[in-house]
C-alpha positions in Angstrom: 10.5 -12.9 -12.5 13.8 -10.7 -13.4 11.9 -9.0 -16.2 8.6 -8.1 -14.6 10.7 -7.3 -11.3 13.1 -4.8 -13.9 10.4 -3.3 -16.0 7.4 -3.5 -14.0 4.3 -5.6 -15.3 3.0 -2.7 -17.8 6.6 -2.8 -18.6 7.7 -5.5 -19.7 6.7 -7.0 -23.1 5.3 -10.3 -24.1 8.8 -10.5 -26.1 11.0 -9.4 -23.5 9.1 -12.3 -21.5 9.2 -14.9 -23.8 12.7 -14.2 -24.9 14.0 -13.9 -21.3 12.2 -17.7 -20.6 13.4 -19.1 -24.1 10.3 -19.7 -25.2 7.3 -19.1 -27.8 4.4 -16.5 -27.3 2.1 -19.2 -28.1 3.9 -21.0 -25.5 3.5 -18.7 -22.3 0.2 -19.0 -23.3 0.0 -22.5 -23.0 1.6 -22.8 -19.7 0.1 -19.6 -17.9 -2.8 -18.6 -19.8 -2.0 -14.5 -19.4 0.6 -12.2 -19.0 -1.5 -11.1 -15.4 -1.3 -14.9 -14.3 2.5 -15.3 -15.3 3.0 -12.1 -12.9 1.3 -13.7 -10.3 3.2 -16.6 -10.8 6.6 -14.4 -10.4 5.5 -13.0 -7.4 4.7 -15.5 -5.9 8.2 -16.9 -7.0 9.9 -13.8 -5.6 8.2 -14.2 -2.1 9.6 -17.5 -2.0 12.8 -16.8 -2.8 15.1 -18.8 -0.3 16.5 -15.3 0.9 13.1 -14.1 1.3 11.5 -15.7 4.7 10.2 -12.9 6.2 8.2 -14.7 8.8 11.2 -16.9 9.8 13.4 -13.9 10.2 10.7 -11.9 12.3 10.3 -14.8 14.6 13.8 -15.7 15.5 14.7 -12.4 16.7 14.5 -12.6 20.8 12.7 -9.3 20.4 10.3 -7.2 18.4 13.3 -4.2 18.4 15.6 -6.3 17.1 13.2 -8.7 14.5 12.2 -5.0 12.9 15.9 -3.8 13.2 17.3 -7.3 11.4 14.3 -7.1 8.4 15.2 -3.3 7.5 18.7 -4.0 7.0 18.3 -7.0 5.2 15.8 -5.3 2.9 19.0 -2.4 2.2 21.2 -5.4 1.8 18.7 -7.0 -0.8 17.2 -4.2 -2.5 20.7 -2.9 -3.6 22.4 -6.4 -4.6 24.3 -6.2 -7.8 22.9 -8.2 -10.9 19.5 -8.0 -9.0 16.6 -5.0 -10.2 16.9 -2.7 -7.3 14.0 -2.5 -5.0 11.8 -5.0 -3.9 9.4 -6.6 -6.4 6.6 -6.4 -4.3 6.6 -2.8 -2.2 7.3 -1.4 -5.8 5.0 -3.1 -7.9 2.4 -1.1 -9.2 0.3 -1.9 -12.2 -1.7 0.4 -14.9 -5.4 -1.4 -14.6 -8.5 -0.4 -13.5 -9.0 0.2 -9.9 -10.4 -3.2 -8.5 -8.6 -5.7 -11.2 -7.7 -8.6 -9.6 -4.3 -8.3 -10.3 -4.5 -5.1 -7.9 -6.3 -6.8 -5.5 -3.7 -9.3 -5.5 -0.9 -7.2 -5.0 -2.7 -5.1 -2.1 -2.9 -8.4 -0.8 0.3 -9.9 -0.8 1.7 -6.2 0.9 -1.1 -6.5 3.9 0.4 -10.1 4.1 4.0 -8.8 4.8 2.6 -5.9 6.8 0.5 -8.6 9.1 3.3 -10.7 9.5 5.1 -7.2 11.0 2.1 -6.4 12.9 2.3 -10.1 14.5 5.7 -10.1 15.8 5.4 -6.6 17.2 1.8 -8.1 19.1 4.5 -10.6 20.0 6.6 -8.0 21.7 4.1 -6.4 23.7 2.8 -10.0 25.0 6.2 -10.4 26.0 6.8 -7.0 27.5 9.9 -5.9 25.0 7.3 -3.2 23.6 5.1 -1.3 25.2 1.5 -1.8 26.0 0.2 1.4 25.0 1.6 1.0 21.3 -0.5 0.4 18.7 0.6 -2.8 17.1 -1.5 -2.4 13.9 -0.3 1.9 13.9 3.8 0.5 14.3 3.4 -2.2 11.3 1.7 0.6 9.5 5.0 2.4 9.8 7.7 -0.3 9.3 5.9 -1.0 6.0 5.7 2.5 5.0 10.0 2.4 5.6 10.0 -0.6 3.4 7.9 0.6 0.6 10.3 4.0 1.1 13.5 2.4 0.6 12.2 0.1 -2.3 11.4 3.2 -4.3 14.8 5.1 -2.9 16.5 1.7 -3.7 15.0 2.0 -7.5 15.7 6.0 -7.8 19.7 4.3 -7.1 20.0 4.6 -3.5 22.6 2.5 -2.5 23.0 -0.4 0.6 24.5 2.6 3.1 21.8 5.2 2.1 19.3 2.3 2.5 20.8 1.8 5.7 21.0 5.2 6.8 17.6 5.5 6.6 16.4 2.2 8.7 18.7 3.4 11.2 16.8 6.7 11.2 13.2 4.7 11.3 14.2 3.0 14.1 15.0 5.4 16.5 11.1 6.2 16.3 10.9 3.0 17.9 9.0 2.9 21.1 10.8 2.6 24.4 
């Protein structure tokens, strides 16, 4: 997961892979078929990191304000850790294949995931009254995920946690009142 979330999937080598997981090419093979599937694989592993419950910490927030506010400075907390890549695996992740590989497909997928799990708790908040009713739920997601992907790639360029943090504060005073 370290490598691919380091060097990218075009990045990072079969060797690099294999010598990383202490084991064979021939091996990988064996166990994941592909280099595309083991990527899935880490991923997949990298959403469910324990630290990684996005839907858990959007939900326990007594309000959409403050669920949004919590996930962008945890993401500027986590996408600047020491002895971790910087960035987030997933906003940064971008892959050098034909337009419409499922590997694409996949990864455009597991963002709209994160963005609809955004877009649910801020739906959430206008049910409950703590957002407005005119906002678009679907237009304010759009946004917050935008941030995210933002300060993944600022996070990679060697933004650090208080830059990171500067500039969720910044996003959230376009929050609707």
């Amino acid at each position: 997961m370290e490598t691919f979330w380091r060097y990218g999937y075009a990045g990072a080598s079969i060797s690099a892979l294999t010598s990383q997981m202490g084991i064979t090419a021939p091996s990988l093979y064996a166990a994941f078929g592909d280099k595309e599937s083991l990527y899935i694989e880490a991923i997949g592993r990298y959403l469910h990191r324990p630290t990684a419950d996005l839907e858990r910490l959007l939900e326990s927030s007594a309000i959409a304000y403050q669920a949004i506010e919590a996930t962008l400075f945890l993401a500027a907390q986590q996408q600047t850790q020491l002895g971790s890549p910087q960035g987030c695996m997933l906003m940064s992740a971008f892959v050098s294949s034909p337009a419409g590989s499922t590997l694409e497909k996949f990864l455009i997928q597991a963002r709209q995931n994160v963005q609809a799990l955004i877009e649910k708790r801020i739906t959430r908040g206008i049910e409950e009254e703590d957002v407005p009713c005119t906002v678009s739920a679907t237009d304010l997601a759009r946004f917050y995920m935008m941030i995210l992907q933002g300060m993944s790639v600022q996070a990679r360029d060697g933004a650090g946690q208080k830059e990171l943090s500067i500039l969720a504060k910044q996003s959230l005073e376009a929050w609707p009142i």
